[in-house]
C-alpha positions in Angstrom: -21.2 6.8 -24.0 -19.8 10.3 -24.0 -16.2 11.3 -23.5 -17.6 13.2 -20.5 -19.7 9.7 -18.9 -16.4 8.0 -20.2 -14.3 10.4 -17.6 -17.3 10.5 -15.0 -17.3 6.7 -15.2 -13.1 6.6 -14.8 -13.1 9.4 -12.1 -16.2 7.2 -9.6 -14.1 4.1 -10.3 -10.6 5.5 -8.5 -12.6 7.3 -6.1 -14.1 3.7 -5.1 -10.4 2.2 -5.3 -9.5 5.4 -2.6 -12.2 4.2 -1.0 -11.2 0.3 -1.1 -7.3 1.6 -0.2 -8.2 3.7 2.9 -10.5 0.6 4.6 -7.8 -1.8 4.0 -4.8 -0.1 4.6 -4.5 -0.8 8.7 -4.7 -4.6 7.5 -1.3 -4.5 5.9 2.1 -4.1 7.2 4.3 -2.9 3.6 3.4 -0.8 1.0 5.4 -2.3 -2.1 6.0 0.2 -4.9 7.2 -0.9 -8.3 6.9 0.6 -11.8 4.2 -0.9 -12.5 2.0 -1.3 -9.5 1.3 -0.9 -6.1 1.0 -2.6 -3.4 -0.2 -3.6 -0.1 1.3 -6.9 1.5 1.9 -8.7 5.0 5.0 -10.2 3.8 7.8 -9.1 1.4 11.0 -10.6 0.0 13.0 -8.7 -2.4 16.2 -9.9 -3.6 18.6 -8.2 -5.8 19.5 -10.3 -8.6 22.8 -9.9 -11.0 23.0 -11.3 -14.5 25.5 -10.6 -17.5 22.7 -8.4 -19.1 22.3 -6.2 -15.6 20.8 -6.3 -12.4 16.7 -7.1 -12.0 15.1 -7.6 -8.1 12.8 -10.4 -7.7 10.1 -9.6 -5.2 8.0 -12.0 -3.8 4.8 -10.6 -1.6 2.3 -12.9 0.3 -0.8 -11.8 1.7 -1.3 -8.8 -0.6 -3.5 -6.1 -1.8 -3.1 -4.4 -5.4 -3.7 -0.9 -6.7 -5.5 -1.6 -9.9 -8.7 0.3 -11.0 -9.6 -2.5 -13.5 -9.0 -5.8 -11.2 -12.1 -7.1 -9.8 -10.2 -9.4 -7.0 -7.1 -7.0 -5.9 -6.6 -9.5 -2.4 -4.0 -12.1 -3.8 -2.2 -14.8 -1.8 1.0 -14.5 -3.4 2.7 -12.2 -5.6 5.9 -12.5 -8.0 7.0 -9.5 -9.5 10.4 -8.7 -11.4 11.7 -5.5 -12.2 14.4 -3.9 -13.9 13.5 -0.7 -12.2 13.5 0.4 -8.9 11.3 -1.2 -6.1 10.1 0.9 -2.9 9.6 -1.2 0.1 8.1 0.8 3.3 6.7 -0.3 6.7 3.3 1.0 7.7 3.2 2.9 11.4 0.0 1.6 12.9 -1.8 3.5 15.6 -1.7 2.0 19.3 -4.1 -0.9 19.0 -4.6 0.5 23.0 -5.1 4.0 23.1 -8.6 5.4 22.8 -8.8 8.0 19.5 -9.1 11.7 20.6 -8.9 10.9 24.4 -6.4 13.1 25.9 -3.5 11.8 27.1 -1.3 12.2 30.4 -1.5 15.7 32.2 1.1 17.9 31.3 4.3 18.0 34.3 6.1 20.9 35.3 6.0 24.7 35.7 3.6 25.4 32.1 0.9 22.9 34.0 0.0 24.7 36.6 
């Protein structure tokens, strides 16, 4: 195999895990960000934790999707992770499980309506 098939190769398999991310995404409440991975998960517990050598934070995830290229099952049940780094824990914003996508919504009021 070529350097060039090598990259080609690389390039379709993140394009695929894009791919993988983007469907699953709406299925997921946190985005877990650690120096090592990333993550999708429905349940997160991080705790900081102090020690006469430093501070770590032990995360726990459940219900969890992971960012890896080379992992051929990235949905895991549960999820222990600790770091001596920083961890980035954010909530997803869903859309409306109600409204209809690109149906207009209510009529403008007031003097620009009319």
């Amino acid at each position: 195999m070529s350097a060039e098939e090598l990259e080609n190769f690389e390039t379709d398999l993140e394009l695929q895990l894009y791919r993988e991310y983007r469907d699953v995404a709406g299925l997921f409440q946190f985005v877990v960000e650690t120096d090592r991975r990333f993550y999708l998960a429905n349940s997160v517990r991080i705790e900081p934790v102090e020690t006469n050598h430093g501070m770590y934070f032990d995360v726990e995830l459940r219900d969890a999707w992971v960012w890896d290229v080379y992992r051929s099952a990235r949905f895991v049940k549960h999820v222990h992770v600790m770091s001596f780094k920083d961890v980035n824990v954010e909530e997803l914003a869903h859309a409306d499980p109600f409204s209809v996508p690109g149906a207009a919504g209510p009529a403008p009021e007031g003097p620009a309506a009319s």
